[in-house]
C-alpha positions in Angstrom: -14.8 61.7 -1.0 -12.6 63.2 2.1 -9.2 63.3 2.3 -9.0 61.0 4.9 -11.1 58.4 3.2 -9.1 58.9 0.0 -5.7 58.1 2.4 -7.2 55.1 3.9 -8.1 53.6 0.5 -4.5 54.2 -0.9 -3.0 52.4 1.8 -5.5 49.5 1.1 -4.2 49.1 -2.4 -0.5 49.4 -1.7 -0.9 46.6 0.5 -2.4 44.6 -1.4 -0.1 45.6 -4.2 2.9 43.8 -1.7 1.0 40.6 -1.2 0.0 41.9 2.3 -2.6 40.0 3.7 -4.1 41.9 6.5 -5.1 45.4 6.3 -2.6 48.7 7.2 -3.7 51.2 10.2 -6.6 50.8 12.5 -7.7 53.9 12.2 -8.8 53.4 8.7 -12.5 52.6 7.7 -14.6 51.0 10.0 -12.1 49.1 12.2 -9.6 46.2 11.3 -12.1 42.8 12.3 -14.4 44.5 9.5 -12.3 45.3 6.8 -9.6 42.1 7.3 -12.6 39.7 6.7 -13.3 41.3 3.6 -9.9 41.0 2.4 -9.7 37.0 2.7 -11.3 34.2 0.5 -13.1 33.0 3.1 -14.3 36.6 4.0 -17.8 36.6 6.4 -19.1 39.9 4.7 -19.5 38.6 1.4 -23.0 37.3 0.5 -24.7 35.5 -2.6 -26.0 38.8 -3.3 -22.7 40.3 -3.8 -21.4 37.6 -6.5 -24.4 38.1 -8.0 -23.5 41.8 -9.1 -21.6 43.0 -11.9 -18.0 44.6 -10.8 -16.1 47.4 -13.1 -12.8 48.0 -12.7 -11.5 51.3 -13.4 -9.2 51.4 -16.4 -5.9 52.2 -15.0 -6.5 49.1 -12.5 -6.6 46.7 -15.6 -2.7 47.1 -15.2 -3.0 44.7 -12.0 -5.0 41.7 -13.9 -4.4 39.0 -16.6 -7.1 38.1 -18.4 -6.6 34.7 -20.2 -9.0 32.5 -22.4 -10.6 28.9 -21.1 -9.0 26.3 -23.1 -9.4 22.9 -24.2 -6.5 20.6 -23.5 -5.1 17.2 -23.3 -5.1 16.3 -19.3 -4.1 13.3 -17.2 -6.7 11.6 -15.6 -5.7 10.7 -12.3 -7.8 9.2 -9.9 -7.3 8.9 -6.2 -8.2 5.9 -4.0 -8.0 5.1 -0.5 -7.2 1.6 0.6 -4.8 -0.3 2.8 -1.8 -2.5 3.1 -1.7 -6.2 3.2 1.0 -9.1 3.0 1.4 -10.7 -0.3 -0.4 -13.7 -0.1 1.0 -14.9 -3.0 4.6 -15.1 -0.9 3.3 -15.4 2.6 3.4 -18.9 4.3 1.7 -19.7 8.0 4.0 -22.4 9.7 2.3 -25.4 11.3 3.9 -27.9 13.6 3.5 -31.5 12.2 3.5 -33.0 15.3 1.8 -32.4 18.9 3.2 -31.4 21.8 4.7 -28.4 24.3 6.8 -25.8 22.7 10.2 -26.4 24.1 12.4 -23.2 23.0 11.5 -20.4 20.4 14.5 -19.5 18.4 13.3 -17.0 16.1 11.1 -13.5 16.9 9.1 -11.2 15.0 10.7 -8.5 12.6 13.8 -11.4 12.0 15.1 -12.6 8.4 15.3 -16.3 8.1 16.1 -18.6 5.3 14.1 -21.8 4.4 15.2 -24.9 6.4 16.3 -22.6 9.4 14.8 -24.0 13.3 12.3 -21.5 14.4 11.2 -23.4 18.0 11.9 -27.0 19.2 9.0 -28.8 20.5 9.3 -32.1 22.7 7.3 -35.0 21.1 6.7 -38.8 21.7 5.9 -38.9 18.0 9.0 -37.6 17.2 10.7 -40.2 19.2 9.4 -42.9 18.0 9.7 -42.1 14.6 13.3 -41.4 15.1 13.4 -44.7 17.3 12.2 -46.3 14.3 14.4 -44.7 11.7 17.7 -45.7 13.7 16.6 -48.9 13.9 15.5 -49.6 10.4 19.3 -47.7 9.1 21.1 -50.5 11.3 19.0 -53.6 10.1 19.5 -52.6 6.7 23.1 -52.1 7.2 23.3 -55.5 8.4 20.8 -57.0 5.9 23.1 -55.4 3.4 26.4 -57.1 5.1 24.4 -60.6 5.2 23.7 -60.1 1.5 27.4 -59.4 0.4 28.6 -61.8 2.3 26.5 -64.6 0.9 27.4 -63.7 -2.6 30.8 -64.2 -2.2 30.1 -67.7 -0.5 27.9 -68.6 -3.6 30.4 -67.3 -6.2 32.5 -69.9 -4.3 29.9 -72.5 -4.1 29.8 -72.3 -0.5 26.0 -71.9 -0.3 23.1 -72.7 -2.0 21.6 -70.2 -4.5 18.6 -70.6 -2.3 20.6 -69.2 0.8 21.7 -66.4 -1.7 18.0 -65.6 -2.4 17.1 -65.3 1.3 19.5 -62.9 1.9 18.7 -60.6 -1.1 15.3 -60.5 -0.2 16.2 -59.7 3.6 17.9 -57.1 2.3 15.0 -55.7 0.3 12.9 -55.7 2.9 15.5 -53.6 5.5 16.2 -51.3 2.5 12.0 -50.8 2.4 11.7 -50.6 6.0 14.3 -47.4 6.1 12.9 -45.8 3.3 9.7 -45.9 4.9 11.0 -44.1 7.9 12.6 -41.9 6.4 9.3 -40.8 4.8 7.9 -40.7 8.5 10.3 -38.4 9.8 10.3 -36.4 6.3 6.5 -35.9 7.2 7.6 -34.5 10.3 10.0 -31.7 8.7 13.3 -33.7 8.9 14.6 -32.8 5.4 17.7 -34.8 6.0 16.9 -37.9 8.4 20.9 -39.2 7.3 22.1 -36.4 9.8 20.5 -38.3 12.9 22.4 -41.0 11.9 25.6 -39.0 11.8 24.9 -36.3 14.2 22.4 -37.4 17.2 21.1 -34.7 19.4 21.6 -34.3 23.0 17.9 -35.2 23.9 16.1 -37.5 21.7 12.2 -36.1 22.3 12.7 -32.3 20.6 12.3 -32.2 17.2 12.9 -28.6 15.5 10.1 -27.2 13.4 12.1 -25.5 10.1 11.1 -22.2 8.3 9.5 -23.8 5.1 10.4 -20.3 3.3 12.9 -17.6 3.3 11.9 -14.7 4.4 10.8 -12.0 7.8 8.9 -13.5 10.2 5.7 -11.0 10.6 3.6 -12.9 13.3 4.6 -15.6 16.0 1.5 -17.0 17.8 2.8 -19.2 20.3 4.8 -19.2 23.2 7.2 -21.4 25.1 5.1 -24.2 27.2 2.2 -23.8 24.8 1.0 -27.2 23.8 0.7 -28.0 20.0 -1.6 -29.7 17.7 0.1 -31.4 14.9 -0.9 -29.8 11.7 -3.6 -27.4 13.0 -1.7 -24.9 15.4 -0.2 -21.8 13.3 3.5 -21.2 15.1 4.6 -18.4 12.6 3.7 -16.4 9.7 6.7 -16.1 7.2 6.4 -13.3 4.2 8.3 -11.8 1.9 8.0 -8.5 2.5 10.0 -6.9 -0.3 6.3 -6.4 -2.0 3.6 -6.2 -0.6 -0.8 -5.9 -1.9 -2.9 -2.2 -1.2 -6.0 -3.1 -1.5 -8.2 -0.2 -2.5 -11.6 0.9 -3.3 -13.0 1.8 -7.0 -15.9 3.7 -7.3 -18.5 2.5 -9.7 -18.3 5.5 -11.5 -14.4 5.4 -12.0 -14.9 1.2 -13.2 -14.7 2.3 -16.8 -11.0 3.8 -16.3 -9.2 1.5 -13.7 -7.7 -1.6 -15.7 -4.9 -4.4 -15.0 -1.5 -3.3 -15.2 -2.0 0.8 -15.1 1.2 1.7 -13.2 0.0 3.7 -9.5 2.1 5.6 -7.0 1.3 5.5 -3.2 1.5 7.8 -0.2 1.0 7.5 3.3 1.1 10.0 5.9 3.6 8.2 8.1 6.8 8.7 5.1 7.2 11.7 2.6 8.3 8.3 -0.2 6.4 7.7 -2.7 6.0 4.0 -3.6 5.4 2.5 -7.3 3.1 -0.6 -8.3 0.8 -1.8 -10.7 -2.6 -3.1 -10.6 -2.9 -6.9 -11.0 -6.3 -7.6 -9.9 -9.8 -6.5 -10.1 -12.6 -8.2 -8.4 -15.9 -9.9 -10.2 -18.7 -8.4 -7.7 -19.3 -5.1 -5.9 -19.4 -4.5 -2.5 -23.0 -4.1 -1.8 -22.3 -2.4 1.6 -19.9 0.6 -0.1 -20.9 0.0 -3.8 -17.3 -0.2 -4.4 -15.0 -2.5 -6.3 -11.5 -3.5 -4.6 -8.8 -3.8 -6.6 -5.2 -5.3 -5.6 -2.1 -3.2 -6.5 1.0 -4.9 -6.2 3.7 -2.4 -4.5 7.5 -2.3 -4.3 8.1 -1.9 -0.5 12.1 -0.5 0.1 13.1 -0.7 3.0 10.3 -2.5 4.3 8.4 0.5 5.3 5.0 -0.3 4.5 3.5 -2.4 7.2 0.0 -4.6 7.5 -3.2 -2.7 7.6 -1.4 0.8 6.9 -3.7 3.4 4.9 -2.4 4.4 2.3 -3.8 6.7 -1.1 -3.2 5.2 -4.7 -3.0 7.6 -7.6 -4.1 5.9 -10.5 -2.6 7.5 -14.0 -6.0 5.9 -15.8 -5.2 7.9 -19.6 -6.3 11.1 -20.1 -9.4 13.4 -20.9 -9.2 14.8 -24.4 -10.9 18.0 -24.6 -10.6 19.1 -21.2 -11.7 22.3 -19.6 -8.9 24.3 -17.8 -7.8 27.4 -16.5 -4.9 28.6 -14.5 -4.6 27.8 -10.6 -4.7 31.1 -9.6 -8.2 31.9 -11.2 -10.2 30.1 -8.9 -10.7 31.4 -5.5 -13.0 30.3 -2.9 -16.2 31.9 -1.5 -17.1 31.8 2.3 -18.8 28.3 1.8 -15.5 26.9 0.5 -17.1 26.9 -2.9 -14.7 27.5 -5.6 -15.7 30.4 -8.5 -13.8 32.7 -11.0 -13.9 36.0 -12.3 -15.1 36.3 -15.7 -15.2 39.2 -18.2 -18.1 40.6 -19.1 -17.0 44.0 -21.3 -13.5 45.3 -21.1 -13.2 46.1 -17.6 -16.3 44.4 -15.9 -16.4 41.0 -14.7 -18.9 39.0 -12.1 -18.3 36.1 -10.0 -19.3 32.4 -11.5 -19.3 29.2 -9.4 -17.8 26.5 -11.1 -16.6 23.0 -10.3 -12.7 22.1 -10.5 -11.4 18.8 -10.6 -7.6 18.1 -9.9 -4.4 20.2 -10.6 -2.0 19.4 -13.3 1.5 21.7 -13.7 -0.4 25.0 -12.6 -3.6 24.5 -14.3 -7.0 23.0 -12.7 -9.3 21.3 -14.5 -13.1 23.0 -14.7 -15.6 20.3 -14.7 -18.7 22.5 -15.2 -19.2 26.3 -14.7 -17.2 27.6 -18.1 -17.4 27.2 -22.0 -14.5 27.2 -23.8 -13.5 30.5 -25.7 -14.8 32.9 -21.9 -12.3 34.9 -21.0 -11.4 35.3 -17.0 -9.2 36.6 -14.6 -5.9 34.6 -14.2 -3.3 36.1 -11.9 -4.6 39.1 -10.1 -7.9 37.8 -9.2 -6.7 38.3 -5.5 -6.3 42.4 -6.2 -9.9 42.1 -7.9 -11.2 40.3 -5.1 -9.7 42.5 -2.7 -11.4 45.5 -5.3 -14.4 44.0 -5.0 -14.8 44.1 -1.4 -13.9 47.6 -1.3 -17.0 48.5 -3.1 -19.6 46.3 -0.6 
């Protein structure tokens, strides 16, 4: 070996030494786009043919590795889904006009916090009029029935009257006490909680009635606007939710059915916040999908703040018990090859290894779970697999 290659390899290993990433001097080996691939996990000039071969480390290089043991271990399972936000139907309520006609005024707008009973939009009516016509109407012959009937008590107590007159007038006044009640009912059915107040308090125009929030809550959705003619019971004016919780509906995988069950306790991300958000499952349905051949499951999800909106996606992280006798190694033991497929370094003899593909599963507190690839009891490389990496592309 020359001098100068002997040079150019020493500055390869102090830099690697430092956590350096790219390559020293230029002038060293067979330019810097060559040996800078080789370097990297994702490094064009390795081949299948060079993780098939055996690599020996020289013995005062051992220094630079740990070798650790593949162990079996008690690990989380935790499984990931995709789905998305919904309102909680459960305390969601659509509001419907009960009567027909063009919306006069909308008092209330998306986004806004209202409490139940509160006017959301007036609407002029004919319906309405009449009904309230016919309230009025009723309250003041029953007021007078109810004067009449008084009055002709006293006159029999006195033996002014006949008990036959008495009579009459109780059941006059039976029949004006019926007649209210009835349209009370009629403007009850028409979302006037408290038909006394017309009585006391008349409004200005005598055609709007007020369409109340049947619910507290935020208004999430208005669907009409002002002019827009109504159809009593069928046109949706609002939709009212609570949106302190909320449903993420996600997909299970058939293959992950066995571990999902009501109640496990699931955190959720979303891109759009760095939060994390807690709920539990409530709900699993009967049937798969036979499009996705997925089950969808309902999580029910603490929403501070408000921040999680309709139709966001979100990923659940399901803590669904844990795997026994679990494979795992440390994180920095598995490195990746140029297809992105992950593989370790395991010993062979005291100071050869070879490369092994494996397949990982998740990470749990610095240690990655090995699905298939290892037995328990091999020995591998644990930190300083980069330097032996970086070794083994010396040599190719």
């Amino acid at each position: 070996m020359t001098t100068r290659n002997l040079l150019c390899k020493l500055r390869f290993a102090a830099a690697f030494t430092v956590a350096a990433i790219t390559l020293g001097p230029a002038g060293c080996g067979s330019g810097p786009g060559d040996t800078e691939s080789k370097m990297t996990s994702y490094s064009t000039g390795q081949t299948k043919a060079d993780t098939a071969e055996l690599f020996t480390l020289p013995p005062e290089q051992l220094a630079h590795i740990q070798v650790v043991a593949v162990e079996k271990s008690k690990v989380p399972r935790v499984l990931r889904l995709t789905g998305a936000v919904a309102y909680n139907a459960f305390k969601t309520t659509p509001v419907f006009s009960a009567v027909g006609g063009p919306v006069q005024e909308i008092l209330a707008e998306p986004g806004q916090n209202v409490h139940a009973g509160q006017t959301l939009l007036t609407v002029t009516s004919p319906d309405y009029s009449a009904a309230r016509s016919a309230y009025l109407k009723a309250v003041s012959t029953f007021q007078l029935a109810d004067k009449n009937y008084e009055r002709s008590k006293d006159l029999y107590e006195h033996k002014a009257i006949a008990e036959r007159d008495l009579q009459q007038a109780e059941s006059d006044r039976a029949q004006a006490q019926a007649d209210q009640q009835s349209a009370e009912d009629a403007l009850r059915a028409l979302g006037i909680h408290d038909p006394e107040s017309l009585v006391k308090e008349p409004p200005k125009t005598t055609g709007q009635i007020p369409v109340p929030a049947p619910v507290a809550g935020q208004i999430v959705e208005r669907l009409v606007g002002p002019g827009q003619l109504l159809q009593a019971g069928s046109t949706q004016c609002f939709t009212i939710s609570d949106m302190s919780t909320v449903w993420v509906l996600v997909n299970v995988y058939q293959n992950d059915l066995a571990f999902v069950r009501i109640g496990d306790n699931v955190d959720i991300t979303t891109d759009a916040y760095p939060d994390k958000f807690h709920g539990r499952i409530s709900y699993i349905a009967d049937a798969l999908d036979p499009n996705t051949r997925t089950l969808q499951a309902r999580i029910i999800t603490e929403n501070p703040g408000y921040k999680l909106k309709k139709d966001m996606y979100v990923t659940a992280t399901v803590h669904a018990g844990a795997l026994a006798n679990a494979l795992t190694v440390p994180d920095a033991s598995v490195l990746r090859d140029t297809e992105n497929q992950p593989f370790v370094y395991v010993q062979v003899a005291s100071n050869q290894f070879a490369r092994r593909l494996v397949k990982v599963g998740d990470s749990q507190d610095g240690r990655t779970l090995v699905q298939d690839g290892l037995k328990e009891g091999e020995h591998l490389v644990g930190d300083g697999s980069l330097f032996l990496q970086f070794k083994n592309s010396l040599q190719h």
